[in-house]
Structure formats: structure tokens, C-alpha cells
C-alpha positions as CSV (number, residue, x, y, z in Angstrom):
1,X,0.0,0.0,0.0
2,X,1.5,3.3,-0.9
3,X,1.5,5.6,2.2
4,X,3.0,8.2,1.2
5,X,4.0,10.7,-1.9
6,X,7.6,12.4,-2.1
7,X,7.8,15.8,-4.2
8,X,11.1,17.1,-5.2
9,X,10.7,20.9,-6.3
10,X,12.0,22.5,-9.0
11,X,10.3,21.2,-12.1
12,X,7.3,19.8,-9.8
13,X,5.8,22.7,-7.8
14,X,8.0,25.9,-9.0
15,X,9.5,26.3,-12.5
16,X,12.9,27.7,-12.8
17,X,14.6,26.5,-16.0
18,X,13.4,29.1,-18.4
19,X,13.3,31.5,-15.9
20,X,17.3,30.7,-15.1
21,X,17.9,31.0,-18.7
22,X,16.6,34.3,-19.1
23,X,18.6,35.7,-16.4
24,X,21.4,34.6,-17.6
25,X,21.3,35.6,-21.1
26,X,20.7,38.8,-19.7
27,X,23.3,38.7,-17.3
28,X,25.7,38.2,-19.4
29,X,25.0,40.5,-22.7
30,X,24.0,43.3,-19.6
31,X,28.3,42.4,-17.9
32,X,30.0,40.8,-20.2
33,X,28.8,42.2,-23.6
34,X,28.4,38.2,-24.3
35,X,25.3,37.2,-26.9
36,X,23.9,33.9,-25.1
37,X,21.0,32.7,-28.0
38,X,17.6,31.6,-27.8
39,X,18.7,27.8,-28.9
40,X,21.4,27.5,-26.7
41,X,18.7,26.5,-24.0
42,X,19.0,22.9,-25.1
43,X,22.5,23.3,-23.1
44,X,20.6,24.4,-19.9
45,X,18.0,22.1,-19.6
46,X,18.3,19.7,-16.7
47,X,21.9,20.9,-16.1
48,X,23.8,22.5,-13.6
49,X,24.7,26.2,-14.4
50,X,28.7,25.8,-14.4
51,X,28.4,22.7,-17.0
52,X,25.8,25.0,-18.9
53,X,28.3,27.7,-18.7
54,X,31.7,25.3,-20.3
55,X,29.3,24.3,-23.2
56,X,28.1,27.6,-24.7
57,X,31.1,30.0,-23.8
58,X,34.6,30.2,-25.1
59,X,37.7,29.3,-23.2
60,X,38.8,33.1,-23.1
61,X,35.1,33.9,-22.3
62,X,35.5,30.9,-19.3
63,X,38.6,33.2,-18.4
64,X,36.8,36.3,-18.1
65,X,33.7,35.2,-15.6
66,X,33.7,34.4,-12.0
67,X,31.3,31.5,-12.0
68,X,30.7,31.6,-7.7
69,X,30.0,35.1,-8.2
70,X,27.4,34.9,-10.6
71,X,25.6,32.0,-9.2
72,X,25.4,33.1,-5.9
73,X,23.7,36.2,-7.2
74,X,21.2,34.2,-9.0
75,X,20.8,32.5,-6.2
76,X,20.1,35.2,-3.8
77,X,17.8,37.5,-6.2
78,X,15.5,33.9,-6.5
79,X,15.7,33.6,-2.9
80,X,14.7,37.5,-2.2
81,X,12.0,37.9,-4.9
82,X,11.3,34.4,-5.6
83,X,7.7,35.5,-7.4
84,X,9.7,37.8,-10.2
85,X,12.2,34.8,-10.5
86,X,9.8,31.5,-10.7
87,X,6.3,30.2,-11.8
88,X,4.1,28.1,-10.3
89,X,3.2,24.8,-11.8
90,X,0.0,24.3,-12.8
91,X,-2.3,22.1,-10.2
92,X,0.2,22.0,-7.7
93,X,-2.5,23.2,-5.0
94,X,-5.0,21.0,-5.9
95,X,-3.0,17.9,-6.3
96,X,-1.5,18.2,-2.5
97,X,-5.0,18.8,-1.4
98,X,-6.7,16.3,-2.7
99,X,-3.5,14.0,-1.3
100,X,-4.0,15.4,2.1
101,X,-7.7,14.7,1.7
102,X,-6.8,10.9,0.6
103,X,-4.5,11.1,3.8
104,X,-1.4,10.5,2.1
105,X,1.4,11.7,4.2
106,X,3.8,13.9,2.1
107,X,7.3,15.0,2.3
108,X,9.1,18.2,0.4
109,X,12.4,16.8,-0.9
110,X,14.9,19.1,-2.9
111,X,18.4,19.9,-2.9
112,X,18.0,23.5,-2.5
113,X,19.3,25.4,0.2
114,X,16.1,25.3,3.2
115,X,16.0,29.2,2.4
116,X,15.1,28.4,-1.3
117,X,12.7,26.0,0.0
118,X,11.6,27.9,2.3
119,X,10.9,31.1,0.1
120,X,9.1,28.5,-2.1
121,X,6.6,27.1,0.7
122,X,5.9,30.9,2.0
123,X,4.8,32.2,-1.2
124,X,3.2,29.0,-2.8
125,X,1.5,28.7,0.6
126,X,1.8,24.9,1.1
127,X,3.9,24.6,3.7
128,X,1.3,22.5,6.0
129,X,0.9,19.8,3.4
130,X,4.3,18.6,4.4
131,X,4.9,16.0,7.7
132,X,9.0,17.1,6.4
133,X,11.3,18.9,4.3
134,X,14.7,17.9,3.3
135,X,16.9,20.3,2.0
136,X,20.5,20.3,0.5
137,X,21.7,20.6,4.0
138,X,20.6,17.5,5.1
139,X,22.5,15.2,2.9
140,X,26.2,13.8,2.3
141,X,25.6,12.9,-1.5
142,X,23.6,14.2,-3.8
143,X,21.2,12.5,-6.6
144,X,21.6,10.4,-8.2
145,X,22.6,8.5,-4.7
146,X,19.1,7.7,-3.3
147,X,20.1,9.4,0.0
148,X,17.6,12.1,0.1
149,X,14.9,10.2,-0.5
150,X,15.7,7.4,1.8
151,X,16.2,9.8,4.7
152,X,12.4,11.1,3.8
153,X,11.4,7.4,4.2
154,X,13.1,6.8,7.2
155,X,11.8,9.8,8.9
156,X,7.9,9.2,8.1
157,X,8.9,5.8,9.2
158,X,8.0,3.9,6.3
159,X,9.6,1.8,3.6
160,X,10.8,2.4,0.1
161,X,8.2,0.1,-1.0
162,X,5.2,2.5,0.2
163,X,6.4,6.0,-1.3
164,X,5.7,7.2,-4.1
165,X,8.8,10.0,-5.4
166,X,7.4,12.8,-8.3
167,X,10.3,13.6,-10.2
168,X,11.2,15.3,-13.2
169,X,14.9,15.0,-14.2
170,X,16.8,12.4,-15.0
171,X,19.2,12.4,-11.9
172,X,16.3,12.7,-9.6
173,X,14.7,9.8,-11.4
174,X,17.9,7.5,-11.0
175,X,17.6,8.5,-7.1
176,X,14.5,7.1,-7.0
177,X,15.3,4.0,-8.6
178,X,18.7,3.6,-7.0
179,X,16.5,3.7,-3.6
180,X,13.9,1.4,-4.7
181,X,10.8,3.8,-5.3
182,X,8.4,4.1,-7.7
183,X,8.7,6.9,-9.5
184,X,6.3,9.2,-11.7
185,X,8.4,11.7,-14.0
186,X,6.9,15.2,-15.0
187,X,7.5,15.7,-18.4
188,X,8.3,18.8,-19.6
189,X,9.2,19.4,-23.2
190,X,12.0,21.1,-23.0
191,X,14.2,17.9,-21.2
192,X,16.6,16.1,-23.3
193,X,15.4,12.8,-25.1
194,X,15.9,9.9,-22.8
195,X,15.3,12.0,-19.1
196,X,12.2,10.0,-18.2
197,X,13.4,6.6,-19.4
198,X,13.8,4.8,-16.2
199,X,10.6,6.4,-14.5
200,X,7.9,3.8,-14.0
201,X,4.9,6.5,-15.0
202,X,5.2,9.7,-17.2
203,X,2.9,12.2,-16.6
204,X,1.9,15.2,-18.4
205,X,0.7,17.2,-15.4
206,X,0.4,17.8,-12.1
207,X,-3.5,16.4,-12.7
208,X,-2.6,13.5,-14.9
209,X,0.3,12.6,-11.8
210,X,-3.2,12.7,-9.2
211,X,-4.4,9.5,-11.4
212,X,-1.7,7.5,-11.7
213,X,-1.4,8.1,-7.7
214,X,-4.9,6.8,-7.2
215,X,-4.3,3.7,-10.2
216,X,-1.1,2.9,-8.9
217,X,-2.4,2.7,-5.2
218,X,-5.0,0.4,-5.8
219,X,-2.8,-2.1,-7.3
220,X,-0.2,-2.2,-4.7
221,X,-3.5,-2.9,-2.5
222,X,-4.5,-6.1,-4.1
């Protein structure tokens, strides 16, 4: 029986891919004089900013950037006015509510620093759907490794086997798996071909992932 329903963040309840883009191109035709094109997203997607960063600039452009310095102040304008810098998904709301309602007990698992997270919960206004949250802090290893999630487990005091993780990249998927979970992946067209391959559902929203829920539940009850 599936007790309970593990949501990672970005990419699930707040959207910050596009929105990180944009900043940077900005950021860098605003410092650096540097053109950072439209189509060069496909480099950003699912990626962290300093590999994003060795694929679309020069080696003399590399030379010329300080790549702390500008992520940190990414970070901190997100953190400070999180509603200019993120959207909401879709049906986020309703989908932890009716989970609440179906007395699922739910955990808030990112790898974002707890003030991200937390920004996030204030402003979404969800914060009492969640028995926990996990945060960057609270971990050794980072996903792929399944330790994140298995901490969540272990402090609602359930198994592997009764959690269901909502995902959508491909190293948060691999977590999953790596810790035994079932997994439903988010899709989201802009991912590279082959992130959701090892999910055991695809979903095309937060609605559609409410279903499979429900589905998957009353098989593991048979």
C-alpha cells in the first residue's frame, strides 16, 4: 500500500529553468557584452549552471567570468523575490490537497538550500501539506545517490516500497530507482530525449500525476 507521496521541487511545484535562462542571457549580454542565443537553452535544460556555462562560452570567455560570483547572485535574487524569478506549476495546489484529503502523508524533498525551499513554501502557501522537508543541508551525496529520498522514508517511518517519489529529471529519477521507489516523472518538453526513461509512470501534469497516484495505489493494495 503506498502511504506516502515524495515531491522534489524545481520542475514539480515551482519552474525555474526558463526563468534561469533568461537571467542569464541577460546577465551576461548586460556584464560581459556576451550574446547567449535563444537555442542554446537545449544546453541548460536539466543541467547545472557551471556545466551550462563550459558548453556555450569560449575558453577566453571561461577566463573572463567568475562563476561563484554569478551564481550566488542568481541565487540570492531567487531567494529574495522568488515571485519575479519562478512560476508556479499548474495544479500544484490541488493535487497536494486532494492528497491530504486521501491522507497521504507527504514530504518536500529538494536539494536546494532550506532558504530556497523555504521562500518557495511561503509564497506557494503549502507549507502545512508537508509532515518534512529535506533540504541540500541534510544530505552527504547528492542525486543520483538515493540518499535524500531514503532519509524522507526513514523519517515518516515507512519503507521504500510505500512511497511514491514525483520527479522530473533524469538524476532525480535515477535517485528514485537507485532507492527502490516508484517513480512518476513530469514531463516537460524542454528535457533532453531519454530523461524519463527509467521512471515507471510519465505524466503530463500535475492532474494527470493525481491518477496515476490513485491507479497505482489500488494495485499495490491487491
Amino acid at each position: 500500500m503506498i502511504k506516502a507521496i515524495l515531491f522534489d521541487l524545481d520542475g514539480i511545484l515551482i519552474e525555474t529553468e526558463k526563468e534561469t535562462f533568461h537571467f542569464y542571457q541577460e546577465y551576461f549580454k548586460k556584464h560581459y557584452n556576451i550574446i547567449i542565443k535563444d537555442s542554446d537553452f537545449k544546453y541548460k535544460a536539466g543541467r547545472k549552471s557551471k556545466d551550462f556555462f563550459h558548453d556555450i562560452l569560449t575558453s577566453g570567455q571561461m577566463e573572463k567570468i567568475n562563476i561563484k560570483k554569478i551564481t550566488d547572485y542568481k541565487r540570492e535574487l531567487f531567494n529574495s523575490q522568488i515571485d519575479k524569478y519562478t512560476k508556479k506549476v499548474a495544479g500544484g495546489g490541488e493535487l497536494l490537497e486532494y492528497l491530504q484529503q486521501e491522507r497521504y502523508l507527504m514530504a518536500l524533498v529538494s536539494q536546494n538550500e532550506l532558504r530556497m525551499i523555504d521562500s518557495a513554501l511561503r509564497w506557494l502557501k503549502i507549507a502545512k501539506y508537508f509532515g518534512i522537508t529535506l533540504s541540500l543541508d541534510d544530505i552527504k551525496n547528492k542525486k543520483p545517490d538515493p540518499e535524500i529520498y531514503l532519509l524522507a522514508a526513514e523519517k515518516l517511518g515507512i519503507k521504500a516500497s510505500e512511497c511514491i517519489v514525483i520527479e522530473d529529471s533524469s538524476d532525480g529519477i535515477m535517485a528514485a530507482k537507485n532507492g527502490k521507489f516508484t517513480c512518476i516523472a513530469l514531463r516537460h518538453d524542454y528535457m533532453p530525449t531519454g530523461t524519463y526513461k527509467n521512471a515507471d509512470y510519465i505524466a503530463d501534469s500535475l492532474a494527470e500525476v493525481g491518477k496515476i497516484i490513485t491507479k497505482t495505489n489500488s494495485l499495490h493494495s491487491r
